[in-house]
N, C-alpha and C positions, 0 to 999 in steps of 0.2 A: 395730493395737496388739497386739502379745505376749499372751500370758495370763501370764506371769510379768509382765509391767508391767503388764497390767490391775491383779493382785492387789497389785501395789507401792502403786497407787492407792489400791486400796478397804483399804487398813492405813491406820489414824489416823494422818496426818501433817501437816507444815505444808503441805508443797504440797496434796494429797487436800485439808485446808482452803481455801487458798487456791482452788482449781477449785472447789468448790462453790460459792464466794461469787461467781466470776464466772460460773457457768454455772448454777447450780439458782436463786439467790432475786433473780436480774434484776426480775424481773415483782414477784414480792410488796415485794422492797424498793422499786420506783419507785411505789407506791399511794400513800406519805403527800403523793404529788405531787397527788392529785387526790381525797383520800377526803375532808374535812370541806368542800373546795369545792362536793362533789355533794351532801352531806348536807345544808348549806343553801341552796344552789341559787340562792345571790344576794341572800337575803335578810336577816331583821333575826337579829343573833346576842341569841338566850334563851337563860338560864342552865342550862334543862332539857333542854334540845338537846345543849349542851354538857356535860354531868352525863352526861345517859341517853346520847349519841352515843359519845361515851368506852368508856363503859361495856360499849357494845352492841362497840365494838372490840379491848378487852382480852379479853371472855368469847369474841369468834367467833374471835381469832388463835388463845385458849387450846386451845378444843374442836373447832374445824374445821382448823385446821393445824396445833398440838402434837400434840391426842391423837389424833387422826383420822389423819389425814398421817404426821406423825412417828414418833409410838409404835407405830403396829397396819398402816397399810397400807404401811410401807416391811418390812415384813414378807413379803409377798407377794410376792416378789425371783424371779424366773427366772434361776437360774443370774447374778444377779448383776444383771440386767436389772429395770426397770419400764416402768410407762406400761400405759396401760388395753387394748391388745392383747397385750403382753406380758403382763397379768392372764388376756385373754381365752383367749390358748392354754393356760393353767395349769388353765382350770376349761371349755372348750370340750368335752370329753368326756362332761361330767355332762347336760346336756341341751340338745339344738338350737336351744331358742327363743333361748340365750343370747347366740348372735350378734347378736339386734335392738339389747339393752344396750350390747354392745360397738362396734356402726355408729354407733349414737346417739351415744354417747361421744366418737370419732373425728371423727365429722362435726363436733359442736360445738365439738372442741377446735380443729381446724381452721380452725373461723367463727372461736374466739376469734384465734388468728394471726393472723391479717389484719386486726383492729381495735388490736390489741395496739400494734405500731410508730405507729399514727395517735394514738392516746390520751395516751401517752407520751412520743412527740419533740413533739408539741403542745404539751404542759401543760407540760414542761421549756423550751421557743423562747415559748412567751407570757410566761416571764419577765424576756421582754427588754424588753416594755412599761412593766413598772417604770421605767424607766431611759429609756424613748425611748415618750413615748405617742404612739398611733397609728401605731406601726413596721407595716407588713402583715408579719406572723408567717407567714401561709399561704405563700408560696414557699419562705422560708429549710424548710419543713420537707416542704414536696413534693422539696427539692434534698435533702436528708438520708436522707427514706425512698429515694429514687430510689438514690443513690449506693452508698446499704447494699443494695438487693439487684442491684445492676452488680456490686458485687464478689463477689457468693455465686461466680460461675462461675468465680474465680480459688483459690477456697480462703481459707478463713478461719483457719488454725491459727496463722498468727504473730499476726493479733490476739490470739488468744485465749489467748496466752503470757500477755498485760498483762490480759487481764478481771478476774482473780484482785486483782490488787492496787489495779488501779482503784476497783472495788468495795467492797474496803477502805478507799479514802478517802472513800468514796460511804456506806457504814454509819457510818465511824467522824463524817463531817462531819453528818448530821443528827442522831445520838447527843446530839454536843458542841453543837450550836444546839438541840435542845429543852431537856437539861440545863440550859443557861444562861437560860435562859426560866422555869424550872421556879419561881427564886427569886420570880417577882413575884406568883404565886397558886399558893402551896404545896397551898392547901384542895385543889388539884384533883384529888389521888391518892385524893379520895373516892368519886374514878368506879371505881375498882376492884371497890365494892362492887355486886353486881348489882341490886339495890334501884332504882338508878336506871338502869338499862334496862328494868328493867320500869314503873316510873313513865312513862317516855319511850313505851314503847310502846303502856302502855295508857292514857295520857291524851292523848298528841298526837296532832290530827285528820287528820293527813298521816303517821301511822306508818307505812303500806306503803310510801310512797315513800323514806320514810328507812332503812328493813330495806333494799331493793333497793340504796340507796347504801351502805352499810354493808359489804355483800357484798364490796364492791370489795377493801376491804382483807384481802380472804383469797384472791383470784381464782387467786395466782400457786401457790397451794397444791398442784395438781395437775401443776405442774411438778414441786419435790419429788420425786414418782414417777418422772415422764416420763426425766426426767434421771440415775435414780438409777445406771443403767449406768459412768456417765462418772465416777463417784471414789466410791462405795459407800454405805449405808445410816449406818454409824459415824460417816464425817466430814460428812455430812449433819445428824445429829442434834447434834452436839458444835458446827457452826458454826450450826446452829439458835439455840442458846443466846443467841452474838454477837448474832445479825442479829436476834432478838426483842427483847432487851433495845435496842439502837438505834431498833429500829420503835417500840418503847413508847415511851423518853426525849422521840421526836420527835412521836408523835402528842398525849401528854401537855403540849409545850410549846408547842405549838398549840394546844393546850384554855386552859392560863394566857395567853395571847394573849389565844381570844377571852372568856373571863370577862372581862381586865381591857377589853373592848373591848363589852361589852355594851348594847343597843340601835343597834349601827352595824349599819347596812346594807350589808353585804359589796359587792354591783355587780360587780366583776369583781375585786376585792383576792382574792388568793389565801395565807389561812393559811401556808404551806409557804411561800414566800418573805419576808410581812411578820414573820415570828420572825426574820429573819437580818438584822445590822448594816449601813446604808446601802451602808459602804464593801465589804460582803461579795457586794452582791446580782450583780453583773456573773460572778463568779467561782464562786459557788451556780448562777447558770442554768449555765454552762458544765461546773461538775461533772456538774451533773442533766441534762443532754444527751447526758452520755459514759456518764451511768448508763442512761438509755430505749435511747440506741443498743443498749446492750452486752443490757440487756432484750428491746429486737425481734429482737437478733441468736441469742439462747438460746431465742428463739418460733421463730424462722423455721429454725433448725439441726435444733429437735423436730418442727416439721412435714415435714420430709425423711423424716428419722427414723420416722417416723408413717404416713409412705407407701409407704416400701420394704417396710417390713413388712407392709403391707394387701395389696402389689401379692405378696409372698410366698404371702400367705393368703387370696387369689383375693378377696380385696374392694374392690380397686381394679384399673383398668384397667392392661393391662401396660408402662410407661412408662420411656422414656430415664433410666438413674439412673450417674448420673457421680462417679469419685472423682478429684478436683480436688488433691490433695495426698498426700506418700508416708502422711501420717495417719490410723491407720485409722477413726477413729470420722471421718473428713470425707465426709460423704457431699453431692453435688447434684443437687436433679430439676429439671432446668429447666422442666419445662410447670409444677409445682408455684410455683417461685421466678416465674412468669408471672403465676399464678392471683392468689396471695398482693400481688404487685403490685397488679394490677391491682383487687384487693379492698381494698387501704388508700387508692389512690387514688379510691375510686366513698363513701368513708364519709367523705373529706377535702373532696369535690368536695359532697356532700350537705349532709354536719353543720359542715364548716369550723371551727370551735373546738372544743378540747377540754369544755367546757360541755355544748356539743351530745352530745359524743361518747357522756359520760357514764351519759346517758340509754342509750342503745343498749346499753355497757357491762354484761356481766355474766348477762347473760340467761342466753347461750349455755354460758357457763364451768358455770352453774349447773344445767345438764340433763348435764354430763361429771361433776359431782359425783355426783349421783344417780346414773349408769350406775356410776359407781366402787365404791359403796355397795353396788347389788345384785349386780355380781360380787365384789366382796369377802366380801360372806356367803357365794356359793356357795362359795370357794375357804374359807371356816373350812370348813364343811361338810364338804370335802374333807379336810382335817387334821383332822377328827375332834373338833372344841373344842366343848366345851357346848352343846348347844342352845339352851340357855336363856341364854348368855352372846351368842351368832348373834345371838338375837333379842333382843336389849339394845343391844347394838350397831346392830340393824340398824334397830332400832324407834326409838332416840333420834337417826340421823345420817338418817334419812327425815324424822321430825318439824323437823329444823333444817332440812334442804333445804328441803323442800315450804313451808316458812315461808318462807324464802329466795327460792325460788319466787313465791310471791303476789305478794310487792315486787316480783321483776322482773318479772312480768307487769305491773304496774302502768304497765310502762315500757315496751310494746310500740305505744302510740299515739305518745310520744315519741320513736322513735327503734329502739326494741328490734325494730318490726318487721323492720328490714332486717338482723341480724344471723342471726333466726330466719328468715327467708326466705334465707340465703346459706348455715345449717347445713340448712335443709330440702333446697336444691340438692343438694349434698356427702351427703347420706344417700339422696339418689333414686340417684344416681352410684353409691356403696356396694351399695346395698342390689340396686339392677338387675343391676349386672356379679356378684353373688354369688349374684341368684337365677337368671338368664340357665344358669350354670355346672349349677346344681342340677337345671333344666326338663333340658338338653342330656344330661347322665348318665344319667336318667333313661331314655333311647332308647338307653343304646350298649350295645351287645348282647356279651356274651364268651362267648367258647368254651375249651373244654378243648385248652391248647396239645399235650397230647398225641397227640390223635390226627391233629395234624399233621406228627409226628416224621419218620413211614415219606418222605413225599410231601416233603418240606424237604429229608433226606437226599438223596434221589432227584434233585430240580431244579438241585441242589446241583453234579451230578457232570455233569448233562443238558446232551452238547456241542451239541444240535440248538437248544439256547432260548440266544439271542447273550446273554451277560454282560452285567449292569445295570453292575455292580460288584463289585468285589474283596471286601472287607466294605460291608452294606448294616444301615442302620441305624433303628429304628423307636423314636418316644419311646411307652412303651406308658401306661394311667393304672390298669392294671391293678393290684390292690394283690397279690392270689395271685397267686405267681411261678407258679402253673400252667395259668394261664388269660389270657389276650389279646384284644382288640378283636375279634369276628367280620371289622372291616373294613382291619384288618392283613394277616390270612390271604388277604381278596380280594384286596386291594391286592397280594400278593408272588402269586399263584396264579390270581385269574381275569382283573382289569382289563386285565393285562399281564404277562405271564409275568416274573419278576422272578430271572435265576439270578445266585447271586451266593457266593465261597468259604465265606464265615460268614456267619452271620444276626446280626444283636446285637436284643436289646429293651433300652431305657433307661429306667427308671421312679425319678420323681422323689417321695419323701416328705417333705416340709415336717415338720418334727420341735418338738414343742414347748421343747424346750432350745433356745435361741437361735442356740449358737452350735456345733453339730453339724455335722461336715465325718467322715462315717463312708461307706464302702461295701460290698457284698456282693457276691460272682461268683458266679452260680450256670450250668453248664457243662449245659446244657438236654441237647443232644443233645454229646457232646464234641467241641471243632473245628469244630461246623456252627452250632449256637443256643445262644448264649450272652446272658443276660441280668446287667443288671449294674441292684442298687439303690442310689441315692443316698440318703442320709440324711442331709439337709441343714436348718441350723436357721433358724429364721425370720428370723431377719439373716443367713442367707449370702447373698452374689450368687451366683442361679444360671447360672454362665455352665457348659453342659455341653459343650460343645467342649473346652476346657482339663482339666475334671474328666475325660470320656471319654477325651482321650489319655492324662492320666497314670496311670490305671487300667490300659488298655491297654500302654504301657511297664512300666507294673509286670507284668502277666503275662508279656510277653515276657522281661523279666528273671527272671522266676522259670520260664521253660518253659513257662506254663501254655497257649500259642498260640503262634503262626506267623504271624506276618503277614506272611512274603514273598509278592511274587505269582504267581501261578499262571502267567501267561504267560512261555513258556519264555523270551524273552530277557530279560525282567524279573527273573525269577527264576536265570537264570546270571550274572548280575553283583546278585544278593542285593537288588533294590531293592524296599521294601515297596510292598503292594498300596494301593489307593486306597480311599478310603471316602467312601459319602455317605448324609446322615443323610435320609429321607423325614419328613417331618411331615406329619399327616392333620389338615385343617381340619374341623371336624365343623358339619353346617349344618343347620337345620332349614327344608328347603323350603315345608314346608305346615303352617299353625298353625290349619287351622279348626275343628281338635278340642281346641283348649287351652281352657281358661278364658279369659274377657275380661282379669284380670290377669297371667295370666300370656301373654298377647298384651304387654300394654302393657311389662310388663317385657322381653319380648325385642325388641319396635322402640326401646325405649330403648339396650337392648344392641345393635343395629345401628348405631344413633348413633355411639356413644363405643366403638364397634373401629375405626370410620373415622378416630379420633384415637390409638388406639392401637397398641402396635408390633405387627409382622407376628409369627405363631407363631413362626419362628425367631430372630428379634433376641430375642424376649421371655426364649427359653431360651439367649442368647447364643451360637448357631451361626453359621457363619462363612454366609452365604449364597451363595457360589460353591461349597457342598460339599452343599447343601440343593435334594431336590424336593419340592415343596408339590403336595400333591392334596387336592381339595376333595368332600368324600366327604359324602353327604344320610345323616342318619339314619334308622333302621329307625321306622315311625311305623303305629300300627296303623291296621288296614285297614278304616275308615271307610266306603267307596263298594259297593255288590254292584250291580257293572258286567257286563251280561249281554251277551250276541251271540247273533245267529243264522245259524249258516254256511247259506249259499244253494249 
């Protein structure tokens, strides 16, 4: 996507509106599908349930997704960008611990992905029971989730032409069925009043479980963020308006339901369907199908999204990421579109209704809130805003979580364990490949690239040592362009005499702007060591083949090098020299001076390189132009090994 179309987008408009409605409130608008079913969990509907349930869901839309979401963290914008790594590179400067918030975050949001499609094409295909009792709902909805991620690897953009307007029928048709509900127990716009949320919570004996289902109806909140790249902060906010006002009408006429429905014992009747007229129900499930699809399909597009960016910022492993369409925001990771599989179907195969699901429901979402919470203070912090306003903020959205919190714990014998057991996975994965990186740096040793100038010159011109190659190419991690790997210099000078017309160093900087495509030449020795830095934003694909040639053309075009080659008949009929890039794998042979965890984190990082791609796919070099040396790092000298010459 252009940046002059990006900015077309993010200007208030009808389409900017329309994309939002089908790509940010998927999630939050499919909950009235499932949020008073979890709250009474089958049982007898009390008129305090329904008073304080209401109630507890007008104040948690108001203060966890208007003010929270809407007003203050769509604020936190990267260059246009959100979502809680997009937060994390914004305030990743101020102190290191703050990565643990931002893995936490990631990982959970990730659990939630994979429950999301299960919960939703569920509760929408069980209400085909209405109408056909005893239909088996489980396959019609293993065939749905299945098909939806068969086609991630084709590209989704021409669906997602129609999400916009779909959704719009999907808002405006639960709006129009509570509204019409609304006339048979008007009293019930009493729940507005917080009074009876607080009655609810503090007199009924099952309140923590009812907080945890409550929760539900705000889950999709942290989408909001995630998506805010895709049509901007403004028409977010402005179709907020819509889509709250709809979520209200609809949650409200399901409350005059179940007052006028008082003492029935719900069983598997689902509120969200018994408000709509006989002849509507066949037509209602098939809207709320095309709404959960289009809802799993905005979970499952942001957990791509979610990992290219991780896999940028060395905290996931470096993995196959495909663009599937000329679109630019279409991005696929297939091991991910696997994972995510394979996770909706082990919670379908478990919990089998969405009933069950429920329970499991929300845990996860609700540890990515809280990580949202405390990088967002660090990032006021950083803008300079009150202190005491930070800790107002930070102090009242910790107290609503952490309450938020106790209810879904509530829910961890129910079902919740296997949600937190699949983000517990996803942050070992995280948290290993990021600490694994940390231990390894730690041993690599740099030198002053200068006082290799005279001797690089020298090997340069040296007709006795047979040419490696014409240009030879090293990715260096050095961040001073005046200093390099000690095991560069080996590599080109002891292992194996390496002569070759130009030296290049490549050094990649991950840049907190998003969407940064900048570079520097710096002409080390001139003609012979030339380093070149990338300044690449946390959504670029680093492919540095492509980047490295056109850099290279570019100085050729300006003079600034030579690339013909050196071999005289090569170079009388002008043909450029050859270039090939070395990559140095860095290994650590011998861990018995580590720490025990930090043992355990590097055989965990041995695991998961077995699945991920080789150093040169990873920085998208062509590997017929790539030699890989596997080079031990410098490890101190632990043994005082003696001998005695005879």
């Amino acid at each position: 996507m252009s940046t002059d179309h990006k900015h077309a987008l993010h200007r208030v408009s009808m389409g900017g509106l329309l994309i939002s409605l089908g790509i940010i409130f998927g999630d939050i608008g499919t909950s009235p599908l499932y949020v008073f079913k979890a709250i009474f969990n089958k049982g007898e509907v009390q008129e305090l349930m329904v008073y304080g349930g209401l109630s507890c869901i007008f104040w948690t839309l108001t203060l966890q997704t208007t003010i929270k979401y809407v007003l203050i963290v769509l604020n936190a914008d990267n260059k246009g960008e959100g979502g809680i790594l997009s937060l994390f590179s914004l305030v990743r400067k101020r102190a290191k611990w703050l990565i643990i918030p931002a893995i936490i975050g990631a990982s959970t949001l990730l659990a939630d992905g994979m429950i999301t499609p299960a919960i939703t094409i569920s509760s929408a295909v069980e209400g085909l029971a209405i109408k056909n009792p005893g239909l088996p709902t489980i396959p019609i909805v293993v065939l749905i989730i299945s098909l939806l991620f068969l086609i991630q690897r084709f590209g989704t953009n021409i669906v997602g032409r129609v999400f916009g307007p779909l959704m719009f029928i999907w808002f405006s048709t639960i709006g129009v069925l509570g509204l019409s509900y609304l006339g048979h127990s008007p009293e019930i716009w009493k729940s507005i009043n917080p009074y009876y949320a607080y009655q609810l919570l503090a007199n009924y004996p099952n309140a923590w479980f009812i907080v945890g289902a409550i929760f539900l109806c705000t889950t999709g909140a942290e989408a909001l963020y995630s998506d805010m790249g895709h049509c901007g902060k403004n028409n977010i906010r402005i179709s907020w308006i819509f889509v709250k006002l709809m979520l209200i009408f609809n949650y409200f006429g399901q409350g005059a339901w179940l007052l006028e429905n008082k003492g029935l014992v719900l069983g598997e009747i689902n509120p969200f369907y018994a408000i709509m007229p006989d002849w509507f129900v066949v037509w209602g499930v098939t809207i709320a199908t095309i709404a959960a699809v289009i809802a799993s399909q905005a979970m499952i597009s942001g957990s791509f999204t979610l990992i290219a960016e991780a896999v940028r910022l060395n905290i996931w492993p470096k993995v196959a990421i495909r663009y599937p369409s000329d679109h630019k925001g279409q991005i696929y990771v297939p091991s991910v579109n696997l994972i995510l599989y394979l996770g909706c179907m082990l919670i379908i195969v478990i919990f089998r209704e969405s009933s069950n699901m429920e329970a499991a429901y929300g845990l996860s979402i609700n540890m990515t809130f809280i990580m949202t919470t405390i990088l967002m203070a660090a990032f006021m912090l950083r803008k300079k805003i009150n202190v005491a306003l930070v800790a107002l903020f930070t102090g009242v959205y910790m107290i609503i979580e952490l309450a938020f919190l106790m209810g879904n714990i509530s829910k961890i014998a129910h079902g919740g364990w296997l949600t937190l057991l699949l983000a517990a996975t996803l942050f070992v994965v995280m948290y290993a490949w990021f600490g694994a990186r940390k231990i390894k740096n730690r041993f690599v040793k740099f030198v002053n690239v200068k006082d290799y100038y005279d001797i690089l010159a020298e090997l340069s011109e040296d007709k006795s040592v047979p040419q490696f190659s014409s240009h030879l190419v090293y990715l260096t991690s050095a961040n001073n362009i005046h200093e390099v790997e000690s095991k560069i210099t080996y590599s080109i000078i002891n292992k194996k005499p390496k002569r070759a017309d130009v030296y290049w160093l490549a050094h990649v900087d991950v840049m907190d702007n998003p969407h940064t495509r900048e570079y520097k030449v710096t002409q080390l020795i001139p003609g012979k060591l030339i380093r070149i830095d990338f300044h690449l934003g946390f959504r670029v694909e680093q492919k540095i083949s492509l980047l490295f040639r056109k850099v290279v053309e570019e100085m050729v075009k300006n003079g600034e090098i030579d690339i013909t080659s050196h071999y005289d008949t090569l170079r009388k009929h002008n043909i450029p020299g050859d270039f090939n890039f070395v990559v140095l794998e860095k290994v650590i042979s011998k861990t018995h001076f580590l720490k025990w965890n930090e043992k355990v984190i590097l055989e965990i990082y041995k695991i998961l390189k077995k699945f991920s791609l080789s150093e040169e796919k990873g920085f998208g070099l062509d590997s017929s132009f790539v030699t890989l040396e596997r080079v031990p790092l410098t490890i101190p000298n632990t043994e005082d090994v003696q001998l005695k010459r005879l």
